[in-house]
Each structure stands twice: as structure tokens, then as C-alpha cells.
N, C-alpha and C positions, 0 to 999 in steps of 0.2 A: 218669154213664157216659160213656167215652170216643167217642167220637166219629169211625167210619171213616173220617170223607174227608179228616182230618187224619195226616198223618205227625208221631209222635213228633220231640219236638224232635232225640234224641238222633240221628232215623236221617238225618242228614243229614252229607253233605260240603258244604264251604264254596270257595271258586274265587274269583280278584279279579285286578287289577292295577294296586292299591296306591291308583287311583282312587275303585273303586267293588268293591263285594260280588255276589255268589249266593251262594244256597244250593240244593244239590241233591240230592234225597231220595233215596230205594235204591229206589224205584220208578221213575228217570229223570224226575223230573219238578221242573222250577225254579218252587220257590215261594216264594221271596223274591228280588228283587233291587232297588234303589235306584238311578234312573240319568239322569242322567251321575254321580253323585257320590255318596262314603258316604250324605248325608244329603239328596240331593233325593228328592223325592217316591220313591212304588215304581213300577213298570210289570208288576214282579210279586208278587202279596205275597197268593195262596191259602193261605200258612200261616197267616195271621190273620182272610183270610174266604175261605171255599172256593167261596162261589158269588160273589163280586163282587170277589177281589183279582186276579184275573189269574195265568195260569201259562203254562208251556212244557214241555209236555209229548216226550220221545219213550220206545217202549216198544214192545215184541212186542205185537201180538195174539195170539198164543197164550198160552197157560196157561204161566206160568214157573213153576219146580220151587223155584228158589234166587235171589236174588239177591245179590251180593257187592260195595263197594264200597274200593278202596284207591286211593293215591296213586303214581304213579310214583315211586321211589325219590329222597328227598331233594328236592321236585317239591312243586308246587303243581296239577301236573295234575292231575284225577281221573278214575280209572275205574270205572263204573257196571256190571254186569257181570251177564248174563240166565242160567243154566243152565238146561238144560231135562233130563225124563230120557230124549228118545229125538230128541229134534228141531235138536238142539245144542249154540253157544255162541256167544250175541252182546252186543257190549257198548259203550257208549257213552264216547266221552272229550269233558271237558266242560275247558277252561278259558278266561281271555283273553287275548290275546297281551298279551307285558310287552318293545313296541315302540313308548318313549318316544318315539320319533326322530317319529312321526307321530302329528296331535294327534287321530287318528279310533278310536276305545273299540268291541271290537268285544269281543261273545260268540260263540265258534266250540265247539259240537257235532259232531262226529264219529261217526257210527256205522257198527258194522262186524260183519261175521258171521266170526267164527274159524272155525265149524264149521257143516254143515248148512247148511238154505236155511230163512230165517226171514222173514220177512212184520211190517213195523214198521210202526207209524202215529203220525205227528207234527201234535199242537197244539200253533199259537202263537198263546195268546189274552191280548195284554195287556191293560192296564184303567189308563188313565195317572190320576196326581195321587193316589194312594191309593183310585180305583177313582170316583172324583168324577167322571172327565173323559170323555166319549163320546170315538170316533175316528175318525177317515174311511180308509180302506184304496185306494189307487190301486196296481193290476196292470199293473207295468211289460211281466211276461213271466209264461209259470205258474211259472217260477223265478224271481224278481221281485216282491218285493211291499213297500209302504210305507206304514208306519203313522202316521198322524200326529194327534198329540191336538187336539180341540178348546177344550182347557183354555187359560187364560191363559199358559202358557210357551211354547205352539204345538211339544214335543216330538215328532220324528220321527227315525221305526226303518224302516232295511231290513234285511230279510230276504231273505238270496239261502240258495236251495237246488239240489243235485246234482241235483234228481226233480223232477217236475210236482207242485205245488202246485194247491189249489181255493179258493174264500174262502165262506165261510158265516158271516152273521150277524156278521162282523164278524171272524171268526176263519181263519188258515191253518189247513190241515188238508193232509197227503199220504201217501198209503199206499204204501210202497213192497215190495218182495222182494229178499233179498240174496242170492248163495249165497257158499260160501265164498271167505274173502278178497276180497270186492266189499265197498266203501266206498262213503256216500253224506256229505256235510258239509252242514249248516247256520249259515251265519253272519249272526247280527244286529246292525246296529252303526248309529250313529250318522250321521246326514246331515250331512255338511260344507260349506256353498258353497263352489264352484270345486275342489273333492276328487274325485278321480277313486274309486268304491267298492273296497275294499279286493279286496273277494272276486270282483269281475271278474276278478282275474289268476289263470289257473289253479294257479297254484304256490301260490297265497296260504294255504292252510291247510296243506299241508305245509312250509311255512317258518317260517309260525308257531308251529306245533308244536315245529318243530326249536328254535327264539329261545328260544320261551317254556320250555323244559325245560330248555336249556342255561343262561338266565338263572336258573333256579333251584337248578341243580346246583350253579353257581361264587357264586351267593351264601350257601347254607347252608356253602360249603366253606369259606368265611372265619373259620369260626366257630374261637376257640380252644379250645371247651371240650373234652377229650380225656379226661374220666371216664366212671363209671358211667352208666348210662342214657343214653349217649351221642345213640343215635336219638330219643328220648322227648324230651330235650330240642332236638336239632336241628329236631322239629314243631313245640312249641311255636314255637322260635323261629320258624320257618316262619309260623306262625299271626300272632304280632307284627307280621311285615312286612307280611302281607296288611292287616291295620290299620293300618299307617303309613301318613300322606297322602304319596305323593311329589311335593305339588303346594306342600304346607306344612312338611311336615315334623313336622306334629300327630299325636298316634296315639289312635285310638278306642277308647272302653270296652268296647264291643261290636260288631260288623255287625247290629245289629236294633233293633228297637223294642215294644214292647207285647206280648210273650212271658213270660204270666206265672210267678210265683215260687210259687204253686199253682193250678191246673187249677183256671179256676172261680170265680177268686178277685181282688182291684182293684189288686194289687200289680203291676201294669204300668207298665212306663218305660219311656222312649225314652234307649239310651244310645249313639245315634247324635255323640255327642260327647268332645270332649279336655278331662277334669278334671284339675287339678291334679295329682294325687292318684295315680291312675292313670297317668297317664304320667310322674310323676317315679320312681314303683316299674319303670316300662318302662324307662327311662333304665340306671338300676342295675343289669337284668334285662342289657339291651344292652350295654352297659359288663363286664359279667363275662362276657356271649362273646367281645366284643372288635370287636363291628360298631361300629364307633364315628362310621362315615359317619352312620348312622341317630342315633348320638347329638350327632351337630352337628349333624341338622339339627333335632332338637327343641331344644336349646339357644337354637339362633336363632330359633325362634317362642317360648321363653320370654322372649328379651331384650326380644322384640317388646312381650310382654304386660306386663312388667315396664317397658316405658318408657310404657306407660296406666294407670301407676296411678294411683287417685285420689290427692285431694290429702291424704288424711290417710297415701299409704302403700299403701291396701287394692289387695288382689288382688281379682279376682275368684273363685271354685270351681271355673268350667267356663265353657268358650268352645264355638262353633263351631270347625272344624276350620282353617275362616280368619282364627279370630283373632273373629268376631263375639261380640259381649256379648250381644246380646237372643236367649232360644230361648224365645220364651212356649210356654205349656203349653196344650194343647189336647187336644179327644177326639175321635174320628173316630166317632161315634155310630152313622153310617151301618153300621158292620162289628161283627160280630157276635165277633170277637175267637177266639183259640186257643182251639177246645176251650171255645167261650162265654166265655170269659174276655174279663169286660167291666169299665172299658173301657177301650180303646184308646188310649193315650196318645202324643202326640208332639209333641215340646220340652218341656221339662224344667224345671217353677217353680223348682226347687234352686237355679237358678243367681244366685238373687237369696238363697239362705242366707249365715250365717255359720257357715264353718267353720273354726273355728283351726287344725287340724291341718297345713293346707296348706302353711303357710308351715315348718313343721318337714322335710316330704319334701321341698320344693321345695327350701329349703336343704341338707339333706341330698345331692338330687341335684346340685345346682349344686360343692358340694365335691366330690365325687365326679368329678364330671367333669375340675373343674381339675387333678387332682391323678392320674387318668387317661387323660383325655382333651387338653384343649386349655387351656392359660390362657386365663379369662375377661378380658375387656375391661375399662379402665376404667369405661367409662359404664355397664356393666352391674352393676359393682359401688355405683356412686354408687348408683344407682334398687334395689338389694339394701338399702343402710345406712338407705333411708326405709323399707323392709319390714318390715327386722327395728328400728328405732322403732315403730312400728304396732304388732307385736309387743310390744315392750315398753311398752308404753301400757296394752295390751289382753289381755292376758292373762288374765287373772282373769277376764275375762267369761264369759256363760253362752253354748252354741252349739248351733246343729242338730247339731254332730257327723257325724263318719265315716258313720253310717249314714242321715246325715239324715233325722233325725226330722222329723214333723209335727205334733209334739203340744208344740209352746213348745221355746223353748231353754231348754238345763240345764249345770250344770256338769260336763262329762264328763271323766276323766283322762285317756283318750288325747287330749284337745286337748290339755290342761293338758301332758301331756308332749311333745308335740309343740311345743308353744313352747319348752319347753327344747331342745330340737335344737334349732330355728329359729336361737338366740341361741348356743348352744353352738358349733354350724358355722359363725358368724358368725366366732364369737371365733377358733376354727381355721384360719378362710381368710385372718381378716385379720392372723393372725400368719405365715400359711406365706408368705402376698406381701408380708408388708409395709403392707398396704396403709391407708390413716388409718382410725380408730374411734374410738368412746368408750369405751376397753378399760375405763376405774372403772364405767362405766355398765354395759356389758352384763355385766360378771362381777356384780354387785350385782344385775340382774334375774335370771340364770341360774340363782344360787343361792337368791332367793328361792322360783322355781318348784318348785326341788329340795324345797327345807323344807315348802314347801304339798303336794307330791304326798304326802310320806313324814308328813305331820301329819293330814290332811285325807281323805283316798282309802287310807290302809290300816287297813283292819278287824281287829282284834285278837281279837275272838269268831272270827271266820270262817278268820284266820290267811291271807288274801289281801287281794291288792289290788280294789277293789270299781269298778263302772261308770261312779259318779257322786257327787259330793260328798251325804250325807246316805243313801245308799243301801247295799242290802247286794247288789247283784245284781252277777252279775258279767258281763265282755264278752270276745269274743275276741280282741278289737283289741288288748287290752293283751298279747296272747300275743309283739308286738312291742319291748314293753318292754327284754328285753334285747338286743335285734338292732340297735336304737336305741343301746344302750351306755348308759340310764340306769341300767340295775342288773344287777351280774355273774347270768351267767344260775346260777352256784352259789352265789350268797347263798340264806340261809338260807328271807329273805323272801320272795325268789323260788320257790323250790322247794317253800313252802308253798302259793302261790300257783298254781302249776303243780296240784299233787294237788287241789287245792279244784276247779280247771279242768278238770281228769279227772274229776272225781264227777259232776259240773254238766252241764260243756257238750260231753263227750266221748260219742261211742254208737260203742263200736267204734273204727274210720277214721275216723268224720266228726263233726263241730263245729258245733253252731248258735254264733250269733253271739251270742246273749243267751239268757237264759230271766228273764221280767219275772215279778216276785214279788207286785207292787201298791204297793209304795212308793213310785210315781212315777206320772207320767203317761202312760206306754208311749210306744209312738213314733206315734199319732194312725191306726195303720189298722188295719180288722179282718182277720180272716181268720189263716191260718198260713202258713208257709211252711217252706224245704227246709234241709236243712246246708248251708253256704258251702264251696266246692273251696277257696278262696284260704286260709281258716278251718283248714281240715285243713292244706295246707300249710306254715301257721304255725307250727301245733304240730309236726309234722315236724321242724321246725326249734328251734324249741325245745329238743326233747327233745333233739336232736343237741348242742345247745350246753351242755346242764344235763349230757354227758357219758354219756347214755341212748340210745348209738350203736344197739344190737343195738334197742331198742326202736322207735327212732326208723326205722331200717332197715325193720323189717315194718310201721310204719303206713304210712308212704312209699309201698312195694310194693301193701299191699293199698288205697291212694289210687288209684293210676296201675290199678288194674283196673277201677275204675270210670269210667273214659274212654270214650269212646262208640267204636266199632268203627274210626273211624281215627285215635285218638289225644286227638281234639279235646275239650273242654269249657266246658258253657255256668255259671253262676254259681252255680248248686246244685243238689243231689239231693233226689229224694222220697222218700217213702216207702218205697213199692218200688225205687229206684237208678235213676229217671226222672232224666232233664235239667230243670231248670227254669230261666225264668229267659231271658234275652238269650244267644247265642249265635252265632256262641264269643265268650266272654271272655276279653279281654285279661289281668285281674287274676287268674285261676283257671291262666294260664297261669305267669305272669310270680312265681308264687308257688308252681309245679314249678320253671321253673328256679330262682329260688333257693333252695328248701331241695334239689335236686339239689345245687347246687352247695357249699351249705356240709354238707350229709352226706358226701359226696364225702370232701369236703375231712376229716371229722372222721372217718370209716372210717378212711381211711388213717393218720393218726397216731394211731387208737389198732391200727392192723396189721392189719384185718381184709379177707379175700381180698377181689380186684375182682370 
């Protein structure tokens, strides 16, 4: 049974600047955040242990009737919102200023009574290093207070507040009364040597407010996309940026870690990181709105990554957000986990898998880019030519695969196809520049891949394409296949492929990723899990391409209803239309705009209204 003192993944808003994350519940209350950076430790993180992760609380004492959360239009701001049925309306706006110019990370709370006279009471109870780290609290003023861990990093937080503050046990605490139109602010930020505090200057949170909305106005305005679902995709995009480092120009899988994929269940990760994978699908995501800042600056963290690679060629999976190689994998035993969901995972063993398919998006992105974005450099292409060799070397091998299994590597077709992109976009870049190849070589490996997918991986009992070399199961990934361009999405083979994929792995809207038969070794974990949002989206897209516009239209629509209350979504659905899973995700996103954008695209040329 579920578990009161946990807020549903789904009832949450999310708030960043571009640094670092929050999450913030529909109860007013921050129970995840990460700080100074996506992936340093938490300072808040009661949504994975309620009594030792640390939270920040503000909220009426009184009985609320309703609670409502949305976004300032086009806005990263959020508004937390209290209705009452006889006592008013008060509501809280929670984000953090997006004011690069100064190197101090501040969270600024807002609360304010629209109507009526409301009585709020605010905790702020961190809990540094993932709840490991005791912390000493020095009272500047009762508006004044400073947290500072006793952990190895010696992380310290001030907290300035508009009210008289108390300290208990470790924790601020201040009851205030508003009446209407009276405002009280709370900001917590970072201690800088020689930095004067942000929120000493009176104006400091009505100007940041002002910055930080306006900054978000004029960057979603950049966007070119002028279709259907116009709003729906400008969140998403929205959602992207908050996961882009603007310190790297790396973009994360998730803002979370150890949120699991069922309630109860060991399927927790930390996707506090930049895989391949993932943000080369961002790249393209980015590239078809047309933010293409956002797309040089990952480009330049891939050249980065691309000039370490080993000596045979190899990429890595997944990096840190700065480009680090090592994220060993650890459990935080001490925390009792979402909803008991044990255990707690963070850094990520993956990152020492083999996964072929990488080198397929990566190249894929990288053409893409040059060809919309910026020509690539030479030296980025030399350190591309020893890739895609690697590639060709290696292909044929067995791998963890897109889903990264645990349970041995196998022969999976979406690697297998994803090398053919790898070498395919090879041969297209280095013919669109000019630029030197081994064009007899890679056209000889490109085509052997071809013959192996189309000999090897399609089932002729089944009339589809199958998961794995020897197997008869099938996967969602390959729903990719022709968005990739290996196979016209109206070949025959394909479109058998598609119906077998309806029967299988389609319930309604949503898409599991697999369903394992026992012909294999599964993927090494117990337990169940949800339908993939990025999965659904696929098909969407599919079905748009196979010409199955009006179809593809209403799974589309009935996809995007199951989005959490503002917009957002974390990696998969339960049972019942739960969130599960790390959130929000990048991929679940990045996988509405693009099947928005090619349904869009295929409505219209087959005529059907906007």
C-alpha cells in the first residue's frame, strides 16, 4: 500500500537554472533538489526518504479545500496555488533566478495571499550529502540563518526570510499571517567568499522574478516550431533546457535518481547523467525547433568526448555532465527509498557497458547538425573516422543494448541497426564535405549489416522483425527502424512488423518495451515495470510515417492526456496512469516533440484541419 508521506511522482512541478533542479509537490513542499549541481549530492530529497532526506516546506495551516499547480505562461516559473472554501486564495511561486552574470545559485519562494487572511508556516529542513551529513545552523538574524554541512564538502546555505524565523533541532521554522496582497519571500542560496548575499538587497526578488520570466519568455520564443500542439511542445522544450548544463553544454537523462520503474520494486537508477544516447535524440529534438545555441553547445562537449576516445576508437555510454568517465554505482542503504522502493541507486554501473547503438544516434546527430546547424571541424571528423572504424571492426558483437540489460550481452538488432546508421552517416557526411574516407571500406561494411539485419533478425512465422538474433520476442526500439531510414516505413516487411507490434506490445496509447517469452536470458532483474512514454511516442510516429495519419493522430492525443497536471513526464506509466520511473525525462519528452513534429508534418500533406 501506498504510502501518505510520499507525494505521487506525478504531483510534482519541477524549477532549475540550467545548473541544478527542484522538484516541487502540490502540497508546496521541495522534496528533491541536488545542490550546487544536477548531480551533487541532495540537500533535499524526502521524496526518496520522508523521514531522513530533507525537505522545504511552505503551506497554510489551515485546511485547504484545493490545490492547483501551473506555470507562468511559456515560463519556468511555478505556481503552487492553496483554495480554500470560505478563508480564500494563497499561493506560492517557487523558481531560481536564470542570472548567469552572477556566479551565486539562489532558490527564491514567494508567498502571497490573493485573497482573505491566511496563516502559513514554513520548514526548512535540510539533510546534506544524501542525508549522511549532520549540520551546524548559525543565526545571523531571526531573518538570517546559515546552514552548513558537516560533511566532507563543508556545503553552506543561507536562508534569508521577509518574517521572524525560530531554529529547532536543526531546522528553520516561521509562522507567518498574510492578508490580502501582503507578500512574504524566502531565499536560499549559496555562500560565496567575498559575495555580498543576494537577498540583502531589497529589490532582489522582485527583479529576479522579473529576469528570470523574461528569460524564459524570450527563450521559448525562439522556437521555430509553428504547428499543431504548439504549447505542448514549447514545455517539453522548456523541460530540455532545464536539463541542459549551461556550464557544459551536456544535457541529462533525468533531474532524479533512484525513483523507481514500480512502487516497491529494484528497478532504480540514477540518471543524474549525459548518455549518448539520449542527448544525441536531444540534439535532433533541438535542431527541429531551431535553438541551435543549445545545439553547439552539445556538439562541443561531444568533440570533447570524441577526442578521448580510446585507442581502439571506443566511446564511452555515458559521461558526467563534465565530461567525467567514472560514475561508480552505489546504494544508499541508509534511505528507505520511494514508496519503500529499495534500493537506492546512485552512479550508474552502465557506464562501463557495451552499447553499439551509440555510435549510430551520435552519428546521426553529428550529420544532422552539419547539415543544419554548423559545419563540423576537421579534427572532429578525424576522431569520427577512428569511430566509425570501431564500428566497423565491431559490429557483429554481442551488447547490453539500448535497454541495458544485466543479464550477459546478446545480439540485439537495434544495435545491429544502429551501426548501419553509424557507417551510413559516415558515408553521407564524408560525401556532403568532401571530406577523406575509406568510401570501398565503409560501403562494404554498411551493406554487410544491411544483409545480416534482413537474413538474421526477421522472423518469417512471426511476419516481423524480432529483438534478438535466435529469438522470437519482439522490442520497441526497433519501432525506430524506419525514422532511421533502414526500411521504408511502407514496405511490406515493415508494416507486418508494425501489426505484430500492435498485438504484442501496444495496450491502447501505451507500449511496453519488450514482453520476454523465455527464449533468452531476460534482462537480469526481477520485478515488473510500466509502459515507456518515449515507446508510445515512437509509435505515433510510426504510424504517421506508415501513412496511418488519423490513427496516429488519436494515439498522439490520447498519449499527451496522460501527462501529469503541467505538462510534464517521467519515463513510464503504471498500472493505474502513475508516473514511474526518474523525472521528468528528457527522452519521454524529446519523443513528443518529435513525433509532434513529424505528425504535424504528415496531417498536413495528407490535408487534414489544424
Amino acid at each position: 500500500m501506498k504510502s501518505p508521506r510520499y507525494q505521487p511522482i506525478e504531483n510534482h512541478g519541477v524549477i532549475g537554472d540550467t545548473r541544478t533542479l527542484a522538484l516541487v509537490a502540490m502540497d508546496g513542499t521541495i522534496d528533491f533538489m541536488c545542490f550546487p549541481h544536477f548531480d551533487s549530492p541532495t540537500v533535499f530529497g524526502s521524496l526518496l526518504d520522508a523521514d531522513q532526506g530533507g525537505f522545504f516546506r511552505i503551506a497554510p495551516v489551515h485546511e485547504v479545500a484545493k490545490t492547483r499547480q501551473l506555470y507562468l505562461p511559456d515560463s519556468n516559473v511555478l505556481l503552487t496555488r492553496f483554495l480554500f472554501t470560505e478563508r480564500g486564495v494563497g499561493e506560492v511561486s517557487d523558481f531560481m533566478p536564470m542570472e548567469h552574470r552572477s556566479p551565486i545559485q539562489n532558490l527564491v519562494r514567494r508567498v502571497k495571499t490573493v485573497r482573505g487572511e491566511i496563516t502559513y508556516r514554513m520548514v526548512c529542513a535540510p539533510r546534506f550529502d544524501y542525508g549522511r551529513a549532520s549540520h551546524d545552523i548559525e543565526v545571523i538574524s531571526d531573518r538570517e540563518l546559515i546552514f552548513t554541512s558537516r560533511g566532507k564538502d563543508r556545503t553552506a546555505l543561507r536562508l534569508h526570510a521577509d518574517v521572524p524565523m525560530r531554529v529547532e533541532d536543526g531546522t528553520a521554522i516561521a509562522e507567518f499571517t498574510l492578508a490580502s496582497d501582503e507578500k512574504a519571500a524566502f531565499v536560499l542560496e549559496e555562500i560565496v567568499e567575498g559575495r555580498e548575499p543576494s537577498a540583502r538587497s531589497p529589490t532582489f526578488v522582485r527583479d529576479a522574478f522579473r529576469i528570470t520570466n523574461e528569460f524564459w519568455r524570450e527563450w521559448v520564443s525562439r522556437s521555430t516550431y509553428r504547428g499543431r500542439w504548439r504549447e505542448t511542445v514549447n514545455r517539453s522544450a522548456l523541460v530540455l533546457k532545464l536539463l541542459t548544463s549551461s556550464d557544459h553544454g551536456s544535457m541529462l537523462a533525468a533531474a532524479t535518481f533512484g525513483l523507481p520503474e514500480e512502487i516497491g520494486g529494484v528497478r532504480n537508477w540514477d540518471y543524474r547523467y549525459t548518455w549518448i544516447r539520449d542527448a544525441s535524440f536531444s540534439l535532433y529534438a533541438l535542431i527541429r525547433l531551431g535553438f541551435t545555441d543549445e545545439a553547439r553547445g552539445f556538439m562541443d562537449w561531444v568533440e570533447k568526448r570524441c577526442a578521448e576516445l580510446g585507442p581502439d576508437g571506443q566511446l564511452q555510454i555515458m559521461y558526467g555532465i563534465d565530461g567525467r568517465h567514472e560514475l561508480p554505482e552505489e546504494s544508499l542503504d541508509h534511505w528507505e527509498g520511494h514508496q519503500g522502493s529499495r534500493p537506492v541507486r546512485i552512479g550508474n554501473g552502465a557506464a562501463k557497458q557495451l552499447q553499439l547503438d551509440i555510435y549510430g544516434e551520435l552519428m546521426d546527430s553529428v550529420y544532422l547538425y552539419d547539415k543544419f546547424g554548423k559545419p563540423i571541424s576537421h579534427d572532429l571528423w578525424m576522431n569520427l573516422t577512428r569511430l566509425v572504424e570501431f564500428v566497423c571492426e565491431n559490429w557483429h558483437r554481442a551488447d547490453e543494448g539500448i535497454w541495458e540489460v544485466r543479464s550477459g550481452r546478446q545480439e540485439f538488432l537495434f544495435s545491429r541497426a544502429m551501426c548501419w546508421v553509424a557507417v551510413d552517416r559516415a558515408i553521407r557526411l564524408a560525401h556532403r564535405r568532401s571530406f577523406p574516407a575509406p568510401h570501398a571500406r565503409w560501403h562494404e561494411v554498411r551493406d554487410r549489416i544491411y544483409a545480416d539485419i534482413f537474413t538474421n533478425f526477421w522472423d518469417p512465422k512471426r511476419g516481423a522483425f524480432v529483438q534478438r538474433k535466435g529469438s522470437t520476442d519482439l522490442d520497441a526500439s526497433n519501432l525506430l527502424l524506419p525514422l532511421v531510414k533502414l526500411i521504408s516505413p511502407t514496405d511490406p516487411r515493415w508494416l507486418s512488423t508494425l501489426a505484430a507490434y500492435e498485438k504484442e506490445l501496444v495496450r491502447d496509447s501505451h507500449v511496453f518495451r519488450y514482453v520476454l517469452h523465455g527464449d533468452g536470458p531476460g534482462d537480469g532483474l526481477t520485478g515488473d515495470e510500466g509502459t515507456f512514454n518515449m515507446c508510445s511516442f515512437w509509435y505515433v510516429e510510426a504510424l504517421a510515417r506508415a501513412g496511418q495519419v488519423d490513427k496516429a493522430r488519436f494515439i498522439f492525443e490520447k498519449t499527451l492526456s496522460y501527462a501529469n497536471h503541467l505538462g510534464l513526464y517521467a519515463e513510464e506509466l503504471g498500472p493505474c496512469g502513475e508516473h514511474l520511473g526518474n523525472f521528468p525525462q528528457a527522452f519521454s519528452h524529446i519523443g513528443l516533440i518529435s513525433a509532434a513534429f513529424c505528425l504535424d508534418r504528415e496531417l498536413t500533406r495528407a490535408h487534414r484541419p489544424g
